[in-house]
N, C-alpha and C positions, 0 to 999 in steps of 0.2 A: 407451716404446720398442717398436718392432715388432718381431717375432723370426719368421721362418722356420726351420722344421727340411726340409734337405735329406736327404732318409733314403738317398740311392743315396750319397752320399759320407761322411756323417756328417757334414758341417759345422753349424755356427749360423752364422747371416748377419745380421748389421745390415742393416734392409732400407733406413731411412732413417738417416743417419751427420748429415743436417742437424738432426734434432728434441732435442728436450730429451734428455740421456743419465741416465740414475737415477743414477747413482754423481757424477756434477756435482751433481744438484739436492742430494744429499742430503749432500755437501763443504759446499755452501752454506748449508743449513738444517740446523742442529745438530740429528741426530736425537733428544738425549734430548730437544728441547722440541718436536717434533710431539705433538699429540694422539694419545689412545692406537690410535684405531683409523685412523690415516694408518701410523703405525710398525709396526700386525699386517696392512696390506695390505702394506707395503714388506718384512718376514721372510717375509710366507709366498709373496711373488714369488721367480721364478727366480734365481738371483744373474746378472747378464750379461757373455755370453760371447763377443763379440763376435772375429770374427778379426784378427787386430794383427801388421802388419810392423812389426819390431822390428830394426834392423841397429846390427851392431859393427865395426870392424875386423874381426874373422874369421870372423861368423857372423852368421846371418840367422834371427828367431823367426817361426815361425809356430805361431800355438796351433790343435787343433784340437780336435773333441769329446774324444778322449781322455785328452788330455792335462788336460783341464776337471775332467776326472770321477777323475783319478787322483789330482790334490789338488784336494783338496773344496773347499779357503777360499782358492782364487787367480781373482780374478774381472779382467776388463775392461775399461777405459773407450777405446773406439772417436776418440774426440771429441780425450781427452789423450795417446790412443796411449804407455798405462803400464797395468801392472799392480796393483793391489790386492789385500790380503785382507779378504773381506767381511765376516767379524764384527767385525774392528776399527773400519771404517770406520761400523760401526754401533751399536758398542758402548763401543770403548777410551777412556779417559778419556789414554793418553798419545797424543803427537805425535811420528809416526815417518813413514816411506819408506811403511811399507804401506798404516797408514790413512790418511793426509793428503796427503804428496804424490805418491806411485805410483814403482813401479821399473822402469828402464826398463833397467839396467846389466847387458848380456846375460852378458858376461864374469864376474860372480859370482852372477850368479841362481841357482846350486846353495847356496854356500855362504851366502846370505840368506835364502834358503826356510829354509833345517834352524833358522837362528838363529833366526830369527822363530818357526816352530814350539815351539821351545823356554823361547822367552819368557814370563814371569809375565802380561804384558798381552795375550799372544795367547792363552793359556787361559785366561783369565777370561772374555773376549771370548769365545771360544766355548762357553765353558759357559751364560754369557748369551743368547748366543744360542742354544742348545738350549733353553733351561729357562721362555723365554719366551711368555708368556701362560698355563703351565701352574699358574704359583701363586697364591697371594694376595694380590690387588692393591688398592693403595687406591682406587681407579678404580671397583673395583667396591664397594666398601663408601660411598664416596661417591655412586653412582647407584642403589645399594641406598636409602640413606636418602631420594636425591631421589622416589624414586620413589615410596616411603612417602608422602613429604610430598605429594606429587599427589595420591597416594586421600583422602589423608585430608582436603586442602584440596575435590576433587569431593566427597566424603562430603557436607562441612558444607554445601556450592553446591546439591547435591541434595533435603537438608531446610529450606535456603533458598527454593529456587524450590517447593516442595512448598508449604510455607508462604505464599508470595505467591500460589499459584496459588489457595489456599483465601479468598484478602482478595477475589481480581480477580472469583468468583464470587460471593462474597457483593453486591458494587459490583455486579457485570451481574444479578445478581437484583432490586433496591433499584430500579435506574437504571429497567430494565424494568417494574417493575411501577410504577413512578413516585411510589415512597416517598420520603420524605426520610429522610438516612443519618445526619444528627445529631441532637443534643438538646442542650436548653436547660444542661443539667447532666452532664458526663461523667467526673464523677471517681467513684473508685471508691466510695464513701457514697452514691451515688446510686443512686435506687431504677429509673431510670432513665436508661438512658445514653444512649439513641438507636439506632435501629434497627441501623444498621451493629458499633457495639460487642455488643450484644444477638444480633443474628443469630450471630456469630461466635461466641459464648459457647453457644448452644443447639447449632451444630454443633461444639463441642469434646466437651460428654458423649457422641458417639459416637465421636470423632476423636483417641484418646489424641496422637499429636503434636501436632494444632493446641493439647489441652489443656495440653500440655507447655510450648509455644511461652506461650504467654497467659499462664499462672503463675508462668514462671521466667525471660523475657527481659528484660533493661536494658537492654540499647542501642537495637534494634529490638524494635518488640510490634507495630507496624503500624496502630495507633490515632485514631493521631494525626488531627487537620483538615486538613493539611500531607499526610500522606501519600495519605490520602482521595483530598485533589486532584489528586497526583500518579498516583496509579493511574487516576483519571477520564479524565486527560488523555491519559494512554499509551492504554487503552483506546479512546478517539475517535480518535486519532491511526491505529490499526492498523483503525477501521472507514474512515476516510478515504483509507488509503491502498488498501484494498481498492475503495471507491469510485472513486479515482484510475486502478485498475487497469481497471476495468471501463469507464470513458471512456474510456481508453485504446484500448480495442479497440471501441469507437462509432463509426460513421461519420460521424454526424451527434449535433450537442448542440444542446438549447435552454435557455433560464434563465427561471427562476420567480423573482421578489421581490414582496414582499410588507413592509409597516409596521406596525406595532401598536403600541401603548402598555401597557406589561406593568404588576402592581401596585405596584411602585415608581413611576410615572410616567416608565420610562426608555421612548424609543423605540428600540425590537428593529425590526434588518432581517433577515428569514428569505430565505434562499436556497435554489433548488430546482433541481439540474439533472434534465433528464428527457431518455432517450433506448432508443435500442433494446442491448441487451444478447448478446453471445455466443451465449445461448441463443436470438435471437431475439424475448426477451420485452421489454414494453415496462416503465420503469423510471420512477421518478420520486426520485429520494434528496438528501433531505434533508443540508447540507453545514455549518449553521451558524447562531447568531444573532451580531449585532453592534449592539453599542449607538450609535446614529445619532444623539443626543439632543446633542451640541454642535455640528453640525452638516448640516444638512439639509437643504442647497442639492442642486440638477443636479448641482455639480463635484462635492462629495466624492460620491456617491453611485455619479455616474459609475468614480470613481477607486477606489472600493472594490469595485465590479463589475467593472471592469478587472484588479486585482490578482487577484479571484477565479477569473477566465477565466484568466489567463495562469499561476497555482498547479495548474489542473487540464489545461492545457494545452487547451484548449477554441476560443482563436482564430481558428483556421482552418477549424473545425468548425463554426462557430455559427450555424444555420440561423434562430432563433425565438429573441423576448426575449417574454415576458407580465409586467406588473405589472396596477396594481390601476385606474389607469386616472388617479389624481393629476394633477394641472396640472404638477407637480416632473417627476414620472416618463414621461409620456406626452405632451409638449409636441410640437408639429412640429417645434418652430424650435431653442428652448435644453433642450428635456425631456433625461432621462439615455437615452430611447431612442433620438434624432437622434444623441445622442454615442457610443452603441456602434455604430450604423451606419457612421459616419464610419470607426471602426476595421475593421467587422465588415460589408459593408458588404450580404452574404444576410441577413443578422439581424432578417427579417420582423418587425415588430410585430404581436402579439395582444394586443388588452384584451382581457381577461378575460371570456370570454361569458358567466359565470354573472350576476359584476358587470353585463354590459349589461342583462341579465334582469330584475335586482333593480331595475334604475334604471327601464326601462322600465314594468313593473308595478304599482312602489311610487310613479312621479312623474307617469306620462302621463296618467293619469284626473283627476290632483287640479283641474285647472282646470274639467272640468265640472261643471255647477248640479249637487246632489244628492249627489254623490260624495265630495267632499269631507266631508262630515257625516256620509255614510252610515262611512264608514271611522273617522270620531271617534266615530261609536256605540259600533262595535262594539270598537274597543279597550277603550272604558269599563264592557265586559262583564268584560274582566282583570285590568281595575284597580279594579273594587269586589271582585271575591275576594277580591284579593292582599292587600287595605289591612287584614284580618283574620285572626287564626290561628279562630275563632269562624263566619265566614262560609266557610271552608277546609275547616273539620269539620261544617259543613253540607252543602256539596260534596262531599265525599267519603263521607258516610252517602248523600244521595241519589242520585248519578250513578258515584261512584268511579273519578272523573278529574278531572284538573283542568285549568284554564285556563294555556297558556304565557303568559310574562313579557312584555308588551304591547312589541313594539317596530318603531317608525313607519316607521324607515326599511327593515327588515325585511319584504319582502312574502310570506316564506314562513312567518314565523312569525303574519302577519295570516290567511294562507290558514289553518294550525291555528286559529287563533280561530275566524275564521268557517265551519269544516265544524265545531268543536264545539257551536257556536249552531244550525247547523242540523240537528244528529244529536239533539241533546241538546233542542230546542225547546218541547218538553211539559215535562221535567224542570225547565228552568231556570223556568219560568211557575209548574210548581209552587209552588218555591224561595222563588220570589219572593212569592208569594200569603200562605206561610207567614207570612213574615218582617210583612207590614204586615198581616194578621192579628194577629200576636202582637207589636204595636207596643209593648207594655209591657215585651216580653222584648228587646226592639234599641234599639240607640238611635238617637236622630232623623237622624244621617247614614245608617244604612243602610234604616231605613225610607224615606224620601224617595227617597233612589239606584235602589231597590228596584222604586217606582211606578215612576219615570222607564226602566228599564230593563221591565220590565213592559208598559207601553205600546209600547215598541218594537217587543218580539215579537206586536206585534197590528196593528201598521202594516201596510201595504199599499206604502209604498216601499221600508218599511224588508226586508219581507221578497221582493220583486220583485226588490233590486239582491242582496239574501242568495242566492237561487237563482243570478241571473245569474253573478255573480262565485263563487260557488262551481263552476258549470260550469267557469270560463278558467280559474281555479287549478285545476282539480285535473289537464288538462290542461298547464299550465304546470309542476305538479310533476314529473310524469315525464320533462318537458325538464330538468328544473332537477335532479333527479338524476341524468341523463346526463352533463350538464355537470360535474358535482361529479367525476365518475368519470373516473381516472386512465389507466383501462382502454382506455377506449373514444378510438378515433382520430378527428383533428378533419372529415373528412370525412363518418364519421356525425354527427358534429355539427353539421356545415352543413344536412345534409341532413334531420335534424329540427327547426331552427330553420325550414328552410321548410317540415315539415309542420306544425307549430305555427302559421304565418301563414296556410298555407292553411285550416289549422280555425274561424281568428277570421273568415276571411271565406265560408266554406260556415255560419259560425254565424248569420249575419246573414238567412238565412233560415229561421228555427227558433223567429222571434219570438211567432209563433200560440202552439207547443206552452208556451213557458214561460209566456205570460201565460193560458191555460187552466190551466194547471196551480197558479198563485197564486191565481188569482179564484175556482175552486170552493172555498177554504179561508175564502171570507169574512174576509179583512182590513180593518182599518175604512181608508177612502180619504177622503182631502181632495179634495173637489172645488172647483173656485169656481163663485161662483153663476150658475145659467142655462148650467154646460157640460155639456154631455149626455155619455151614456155613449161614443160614437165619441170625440168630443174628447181621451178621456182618454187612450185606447187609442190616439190617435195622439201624443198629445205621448207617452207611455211605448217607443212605439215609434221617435221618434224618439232622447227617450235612446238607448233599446239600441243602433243603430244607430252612432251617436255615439260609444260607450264602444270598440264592437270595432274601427271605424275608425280611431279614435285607436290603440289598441293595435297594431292592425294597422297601420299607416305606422308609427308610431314602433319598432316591432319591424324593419320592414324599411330603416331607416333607421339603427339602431344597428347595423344589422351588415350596411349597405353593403361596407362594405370586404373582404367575402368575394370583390369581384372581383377582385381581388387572386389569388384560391386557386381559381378557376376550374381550371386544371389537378385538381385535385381529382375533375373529371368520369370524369377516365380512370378511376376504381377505380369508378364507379357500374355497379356491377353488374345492375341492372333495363337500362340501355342496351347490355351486351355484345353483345348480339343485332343490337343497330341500328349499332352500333361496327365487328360485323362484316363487315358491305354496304357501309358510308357511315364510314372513318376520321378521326377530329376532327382533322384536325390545326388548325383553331382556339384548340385549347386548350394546340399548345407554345408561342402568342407569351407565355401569363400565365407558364408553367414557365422560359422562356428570359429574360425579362426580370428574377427573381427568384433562381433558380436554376441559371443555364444553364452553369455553369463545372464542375458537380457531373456531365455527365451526354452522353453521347457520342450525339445524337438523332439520328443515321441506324438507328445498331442499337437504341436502344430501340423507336423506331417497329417496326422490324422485329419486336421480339421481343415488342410489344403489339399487332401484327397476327396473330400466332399466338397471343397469347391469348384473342386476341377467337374465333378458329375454334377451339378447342378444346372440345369442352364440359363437358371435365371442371373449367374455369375457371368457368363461367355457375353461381358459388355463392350466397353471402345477402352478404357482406361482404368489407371489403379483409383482416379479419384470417383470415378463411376461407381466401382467397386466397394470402394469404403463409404457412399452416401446411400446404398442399397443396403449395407449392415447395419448403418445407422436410422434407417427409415424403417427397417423392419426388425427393429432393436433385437439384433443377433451379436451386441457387442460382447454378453457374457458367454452367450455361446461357441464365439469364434473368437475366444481371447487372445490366443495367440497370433494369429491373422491379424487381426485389427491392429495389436502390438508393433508387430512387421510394417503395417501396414505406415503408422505413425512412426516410425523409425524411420523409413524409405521418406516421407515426405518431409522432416525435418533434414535430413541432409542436403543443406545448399548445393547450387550448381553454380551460383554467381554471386560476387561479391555487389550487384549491381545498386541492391538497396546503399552501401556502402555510400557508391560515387555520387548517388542521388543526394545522400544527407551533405556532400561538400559543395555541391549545387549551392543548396538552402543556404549553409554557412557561406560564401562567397555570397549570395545575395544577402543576408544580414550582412556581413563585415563593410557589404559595399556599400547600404542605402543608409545605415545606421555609421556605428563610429569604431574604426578601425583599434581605436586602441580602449574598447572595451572590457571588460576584465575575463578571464575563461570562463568563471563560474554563468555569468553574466548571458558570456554567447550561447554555452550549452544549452541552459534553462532557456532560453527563448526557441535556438533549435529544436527542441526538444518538442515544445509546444507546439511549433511552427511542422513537424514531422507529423508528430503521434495525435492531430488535427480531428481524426477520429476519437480514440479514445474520447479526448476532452469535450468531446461535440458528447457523445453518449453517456459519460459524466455529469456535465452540467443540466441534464436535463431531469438529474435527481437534486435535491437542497440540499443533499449530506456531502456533495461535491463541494460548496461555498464554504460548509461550516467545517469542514475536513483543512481548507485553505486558510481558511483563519485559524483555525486550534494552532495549525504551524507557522504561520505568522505570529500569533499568541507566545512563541518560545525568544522571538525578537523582541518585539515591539513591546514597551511597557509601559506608554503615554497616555493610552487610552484603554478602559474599562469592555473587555470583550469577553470576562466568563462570567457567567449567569450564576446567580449565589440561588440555593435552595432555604 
């Protein structure tokens, strides 16, 4: 009810006579059963005093203020156009004219006032009402207790989540350093129990509650394999969705997949999204394994790449897919790549440059004369060490290094072979001299092995192609570690796979310097009979010649499809200058046919015409480039630019993070327990990867109680949400 006070006449005025009237609502709803604090809003309001014509045969009532205030307990109702007394109507237990149905009988309203006043039920009624809220109520003796019971229920939630918070550490400790957190034997007679029970127990002697917790819990002690998993999972779960968070505000995504065979013989598919980040930086996180091993067609591969895109909300974003380069994965026609394009349809394909490297290096020489055996030699350098712990310890007293693990298809691990045969070349002859000298102390396989390797190092082809190919690899390695790096965007990577091609063919004139430099060392040479010394020096030059042009076309042939990424030119920062005179626009048909939906090309052109005149732009690189927009927060104003800019650096050049994450899982599967569950491997992977992340996580508290809320959806033994 709304009330005006008229202060020049004294009146009260019902300002709305249409709205709910108190003295109705509270007829209607038996006041002793409102709640306590609806009934101490309704006593400590005004009583309502609304003005009321009242007509009799001889007389006419109008009430006004002072008549209100002269008796205290005669109130109102505007609505029923009757009087009441207010304490009855809110306190009396009888059924009269005053409290229930109103008096309206102007002719004895003197003599019903005094009798009503006089009444047992209207002084109770008023005392009741005076005395109210003043005493001792069970109201509050019952919200007394409840409210005990909330401390004390938080108390126990508080030494709860304390408790778990000390499990989810010890888990991201383990996970991270890439321990395994059981053991073969975990009950308590055991002299060990596993790291995770162990870790826990060393941090209780300084941690009296945890040691509390571990001593004297039944229900919950957190020990368990089961709960293990359960914290692994919540844990992967809140890096994921931080991950989720961070796509989220991506403008571009691309996908990394990758296959392996882990040491159960399950096939693991790893998944990598990589993109630019909030800060600007560029990203590459690691999202998962799945075991692909009952099926490993196009479809399901497709279908689980699908479902992974559309969990991180990635569809429409999807610039670049890289895998490994597989018939399954890489097909034109039925590959899983043709089927994300169909969906996805910017979803450029990258094989993997590092893969085309390896391929090209390790396969393109083998069909010519000499190569082929020159490369069977020298692995057989690795594998007469290996075949002894005796020939190891002879290695290592005389050179103290040893030979990597010989392997074929690997041409980075043949480039270590062969730079340690040519560092090492005096040493190994040594070795070797030892060994069939002291033919009494070896036995006839390594004596024999011994000469054969021996005469190698004395060859003249053998050590001709050992210089050559030591030159290209070691060139090739500082490609091949660019490529591996996550860091570096695929634009400088295009643009050292063509300085790499242009080195194989500026090497083709440098034939002189290495074959001086072999022939003064006197190596014994095979000649045939009646060819003279010119003869020799041309077929060897022909080799050479041979080896770099093969290299060379087949380099520039596995990564034809960089025309494709011709746009790419615009960030070539050695041409800004020429960019400036002479505008490509040649280079928007590859940007527009790939990417043209991304990108508003009247204003970009514009706003890469200004960057071409600027000179504070004319840097070393595109990432040079994009931390100068960001420093001199020109992102609004070069939006398209910056756009390009993060487009270019989310498109992978290497599935390399890929192989890294089978690394991790091969070292879980092997120090932990091989028949662990998938879920199991991932979330530990996961942790053991995304190592950052969680490090920067944990050093907020909403990290801990984020990991329990999702533990909270399992576990339901113990007491971990806080009651208000």
């Amino acid at each position: 009810m709304d009330i005006e006070n008229n202060n020049e006449s004294g009146l009260v005025v019902e300002i709305n006579n249409n709205c709910n009237c108190l003295i109705e609502n509270v007829l209607k709803r038996r006041f002793a059963s409102l709640p306590f604090n609806e009934k101490e809003i309704i006593v400590k309001s005004p009583k309502p005093t609304p003005i009321l014509n009242l007509q009799s045969k001889t007389k006419t009532f109008k009430r006004y203020t002072e008549t209100y205030e002269k008796i205290s307990w005669i109130c109102g109702c505007a609505h029923l156009t009757k009087l009441f007394c207010w304490p009855c109507i809110l306190f009396s237990q009888e059924v009269n004219v005053w409290s229930k149905f109103g008096f309206s009988d102007l002719n004895n309203l003197s003599k019903s006032r005094k009798r009503h006043e006089c009444s047992q039920a209207h002084i109770c009624s008023a005392a009741q009402f005076k005395k109210f809220g003043k005493g001792p109520r069970i109201e509050n003796f019952l919200s007394a207790q409840f409210k005990a019971n909330i401390e004390m229920h938080n108390k126990e939630v508080t030494a709860n989540r304390y408790i778990l918070s000390k499990l989810i550490s010890a888990i991201c400790f383990l996970a991270k350093q890439e321990q395994p957190l059981r053991g073969h034997f975990e009950h308590q007679e055991s002299e060990n129990r596993g790291n995770y029970i162990e870790l826990l127990y060393l941090l209780s002697e300084s941690d009296i509650k945890l040691k509390t917790h571990l001593d004297n819990s039944t229900v919950f002690t957190g020990l368990s394999n089961h709960i293990q998993n359960d914290l692994v999972s919540a844990i992967s779960k809140v890096l994921l969705d931080e991950i989720k968070t961070e796509i989220r505000a991506s403008k571009f995504v691309s996908i990394i997949v990758d296959e392996s065979t882990d040491i159960s013989r399950k096939a693991q598919l790893s998944t990598i999204f990589r993109y630019v980040d909030e800060n600007n930086e560029i990203q590459e996180r690691f999202v998962g394994f799945v075991d692909v091993s009952p099926n490993r067609t196009a479809n399901a591969l497709f279908q689980h790449i699908r479902e992974t895109l559309e969990e991180f909300g990635c569809l429409d974003k999807l610039i670049a897919q890289t895998y490994d380069g597989a018939a399954v994965m890489s097909g034109e026609h039925n590959g899983v790549q043709r089927k994300i394009r169909d969906i996805c349809p910017n979803s450029l394909f990258v094989h993997c440059y590092a893969h085309r490297l390896n391929l090209v290096l390790s396969q393109s020489v083998k069909h010519i004369s000499g190569c082929k055996r020159f490369f069977s030699r020298m692995l057989s350098f690795s594998t007469f060490f290996c075949k002894s712990s005796r020939r190891i310890s002879l290695l290592d007293c005389q050179i103290k290094k040893r030979f990597p693990t010989a392997a074929p298809t690997r041409w980075n691990y043949n480039s270590k072979i062969l730079n340690m045969i040519l560092e090492y070349q005096t040493e190994l002859m040594e070795i070797f001299n030892q060994i069939i000298n002291d033919e009494d102390e070896w036995d006839t396989d390594a004596v024999i092995n011994a000469e054969v390797l021996h005469r190698y190092l004395k060859e003249f082809e053998f050590n001709f192609n050992l210089h050559l190919f030591s030159a290209i690899f070691n060139s090739a390695n500082f490609l091949f570690e660019i490529l591996q790096k996550k860091t570096f965007d695929i634009s400088y990577c295009v643009s050292e796979i063509k300085k790499f091609v242009k080195y194989l063919d500026n090497k083709k004139d440098d034939f002189d310097s290495l074959w001086n430099k072999v022939i003064t060392k006197n190596f014994n040479r095979k000649r045939k009979y009646a060819e003279c010394e010119e003869d020799v020096k041309t077929t060897y030059k022909l080799h050479y010649s041979e080896i770099l042009e093969t290299l060379s076309v087949n380099t520039t042939n596995r990564f034809r499809d960089i025309e494709n990424l011709k746009f790419l030119e615009f960030f070539n920062v050695k041409k800004f200058k020429e960019y400036e005179n002479n505008f490509p626009d040649f280079l928007f048909k590859s940007l527009h046919l790939t990417y043209g939906k991304y990108f508003d090309f009247m204003k970009l052109k514009s706003e890469l015409i200004y960057m071409y005149s600027t000179q504070d732009f004319h840097l070393k690189s595109i990432n040079d480039v994009k931390e100068l927009i960001v420093k001199d927060d020109l992102i609004d104003v070069l939006e398209q630019v910056f756009s390009l800019i993060q487009l270019i650096c989310t498109i992978p050049s290497t599935s390399a993070s890929a192989e890294r994450s089978f690394s991790t899982m091969k070292r879980i599967k092997t120090f932990t327990r091989s028949s662990q569950s998938e879920e199991r491997l991932s979330g530990l992977a996961l942790i053991a990867i995304e190592k950052k992340i969680m490090s920067n996580l944990k050093n907020n508290k909403k990290f801990y109680d984020a990991v329990i809320d999702e533990f909270c959806k399992k576990e339901r033994r113990i007491k971990l949400n806080f009651k208000k």
